[in-house]
Backbone as CSV, one residue per row, in Angstrom:
resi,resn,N_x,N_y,N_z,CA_x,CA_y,CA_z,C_x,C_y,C_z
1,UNK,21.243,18.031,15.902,20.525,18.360,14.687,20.158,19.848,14.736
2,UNK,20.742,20.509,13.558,20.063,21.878,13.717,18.982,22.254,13.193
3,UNK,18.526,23.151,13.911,16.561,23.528,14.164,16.522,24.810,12.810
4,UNK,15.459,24.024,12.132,15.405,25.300,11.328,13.970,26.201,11.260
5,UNK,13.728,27.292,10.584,12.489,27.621,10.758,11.543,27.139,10.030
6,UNK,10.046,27.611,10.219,9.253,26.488,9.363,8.943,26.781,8.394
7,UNK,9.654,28.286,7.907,9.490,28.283,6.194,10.309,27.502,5.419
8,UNK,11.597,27.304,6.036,12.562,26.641,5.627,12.166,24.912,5.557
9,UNK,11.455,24.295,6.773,10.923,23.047,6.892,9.605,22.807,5.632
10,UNK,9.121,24.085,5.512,8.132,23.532,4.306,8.613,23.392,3.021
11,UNK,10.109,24.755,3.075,10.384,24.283,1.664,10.916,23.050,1.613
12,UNK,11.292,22.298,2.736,12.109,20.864,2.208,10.747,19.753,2.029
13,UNK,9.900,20.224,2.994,8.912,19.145,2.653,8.486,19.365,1.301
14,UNK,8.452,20.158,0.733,7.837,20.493,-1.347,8.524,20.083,-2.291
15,UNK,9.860,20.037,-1.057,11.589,19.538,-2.109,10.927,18.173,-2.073
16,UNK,10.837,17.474,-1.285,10.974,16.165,-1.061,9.604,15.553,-1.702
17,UNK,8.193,16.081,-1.181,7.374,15.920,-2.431,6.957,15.491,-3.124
18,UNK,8.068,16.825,-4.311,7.991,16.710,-5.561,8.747,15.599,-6.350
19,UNK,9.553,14.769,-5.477,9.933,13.721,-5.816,9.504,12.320,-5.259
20,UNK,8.242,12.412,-5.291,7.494,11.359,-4.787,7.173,10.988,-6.492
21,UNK,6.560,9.568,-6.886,6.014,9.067,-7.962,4.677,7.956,-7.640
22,UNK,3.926,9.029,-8.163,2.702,8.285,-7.650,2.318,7.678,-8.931
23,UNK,1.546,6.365,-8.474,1.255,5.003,-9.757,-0.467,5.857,-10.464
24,UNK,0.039,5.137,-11.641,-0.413,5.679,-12.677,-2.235,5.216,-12.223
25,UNK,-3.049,5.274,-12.824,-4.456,4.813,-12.153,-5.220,3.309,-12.461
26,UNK,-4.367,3.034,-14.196,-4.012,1.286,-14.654,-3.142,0.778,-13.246
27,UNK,-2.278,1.426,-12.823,-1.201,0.282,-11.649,-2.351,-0.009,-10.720
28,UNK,-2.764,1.188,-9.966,-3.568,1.251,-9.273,-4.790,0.207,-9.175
29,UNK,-5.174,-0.002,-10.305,-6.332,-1.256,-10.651,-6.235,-2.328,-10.426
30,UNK,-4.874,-2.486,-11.186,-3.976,-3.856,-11.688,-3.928,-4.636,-10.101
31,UNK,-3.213,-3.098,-9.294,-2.668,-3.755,-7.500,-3.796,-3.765,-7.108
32,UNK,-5.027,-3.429,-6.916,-6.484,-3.552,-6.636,-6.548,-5.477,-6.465
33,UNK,-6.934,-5.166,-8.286,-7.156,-6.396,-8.304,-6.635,-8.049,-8.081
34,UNK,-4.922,-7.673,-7.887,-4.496,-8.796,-7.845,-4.622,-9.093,-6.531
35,UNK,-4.962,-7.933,-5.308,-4.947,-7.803,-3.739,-6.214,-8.603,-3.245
36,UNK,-7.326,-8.465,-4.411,-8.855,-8.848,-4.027,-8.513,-10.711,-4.643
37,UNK,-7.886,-10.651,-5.879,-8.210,-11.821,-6.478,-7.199,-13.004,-5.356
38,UNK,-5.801,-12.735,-4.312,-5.252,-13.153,-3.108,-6.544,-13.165,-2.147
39,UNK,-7.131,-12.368,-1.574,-7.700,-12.653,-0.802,-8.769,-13.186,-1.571
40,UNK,-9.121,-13.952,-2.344,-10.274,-14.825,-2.828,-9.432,-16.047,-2.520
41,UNK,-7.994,-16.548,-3.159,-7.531,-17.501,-2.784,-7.102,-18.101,-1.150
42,UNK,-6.696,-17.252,-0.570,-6.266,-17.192,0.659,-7.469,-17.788,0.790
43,UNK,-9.125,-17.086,1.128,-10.367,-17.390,2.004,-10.582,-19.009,1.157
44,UNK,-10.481,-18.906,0.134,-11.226,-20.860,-0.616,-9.597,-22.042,-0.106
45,UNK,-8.472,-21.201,-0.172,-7.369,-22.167,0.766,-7.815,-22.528,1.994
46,UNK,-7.988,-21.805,3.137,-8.217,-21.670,4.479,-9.853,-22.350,4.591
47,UNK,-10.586,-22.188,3.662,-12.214,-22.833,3.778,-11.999,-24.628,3.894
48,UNK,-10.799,-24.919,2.680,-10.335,-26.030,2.131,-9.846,-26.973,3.388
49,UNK,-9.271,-25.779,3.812,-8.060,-26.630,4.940,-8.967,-26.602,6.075
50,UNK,-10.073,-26.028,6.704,-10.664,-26.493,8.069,-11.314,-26.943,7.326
51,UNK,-12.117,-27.598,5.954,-12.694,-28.623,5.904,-11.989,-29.816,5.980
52,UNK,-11.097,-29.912,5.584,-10.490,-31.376,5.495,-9.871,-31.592,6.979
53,UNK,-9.399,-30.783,7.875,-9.222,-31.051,9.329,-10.507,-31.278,10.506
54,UNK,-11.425,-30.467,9.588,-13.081,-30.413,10.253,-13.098,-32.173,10.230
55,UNK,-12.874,-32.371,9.196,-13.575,-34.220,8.737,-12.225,-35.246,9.063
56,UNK,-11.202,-34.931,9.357,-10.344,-35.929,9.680,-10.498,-35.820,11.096
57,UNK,-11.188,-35.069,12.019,-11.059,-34.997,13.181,-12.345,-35.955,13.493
58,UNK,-13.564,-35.438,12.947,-14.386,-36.180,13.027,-14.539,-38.301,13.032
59,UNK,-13.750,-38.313,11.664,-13.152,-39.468,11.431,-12.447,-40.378,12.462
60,UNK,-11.876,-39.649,13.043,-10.939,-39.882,14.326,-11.460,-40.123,15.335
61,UNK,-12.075,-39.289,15.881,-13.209,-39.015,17.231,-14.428,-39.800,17.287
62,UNK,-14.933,-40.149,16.353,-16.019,-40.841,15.739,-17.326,-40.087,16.328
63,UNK,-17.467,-38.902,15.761,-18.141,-38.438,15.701,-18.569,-37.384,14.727
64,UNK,-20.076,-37.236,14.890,-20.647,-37.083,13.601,-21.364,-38.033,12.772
65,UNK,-21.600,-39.185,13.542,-22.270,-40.039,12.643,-23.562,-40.592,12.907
């Protein structure tokens, strides 16, 4: 790989950049919120599921009563 200097390395990093596309500040919200409103489901799934293994174990073991 040939070594270049670092004026030359910055201009490619400004090249490269400037062709980045950054999300608008609506996307931004939108992915916010659908990230928070998953992790609401995920935590009431996972609450769901060691309750019902919490109580079939119990059931089983006979204990708890």
């Amino acid at each position: 790989m040939a070594k270049s200097n670092p004026f030359e390395f910055l201009q490619q990093v400004r090249s490269e950049a400037s062709k980045v596309t950054w999300p608008t500040r609506k996307e931004t919200m939108v992915t916010t919120g659908m990230v928070l409103l998953m992790i609401v489901v995920a935590s009431l799934f996972f609450l769901f599921t060691d309750t019902v293994i919490r109580w079939l174990l119990a059931l089983v073991l006979g204990i708890g009563r």
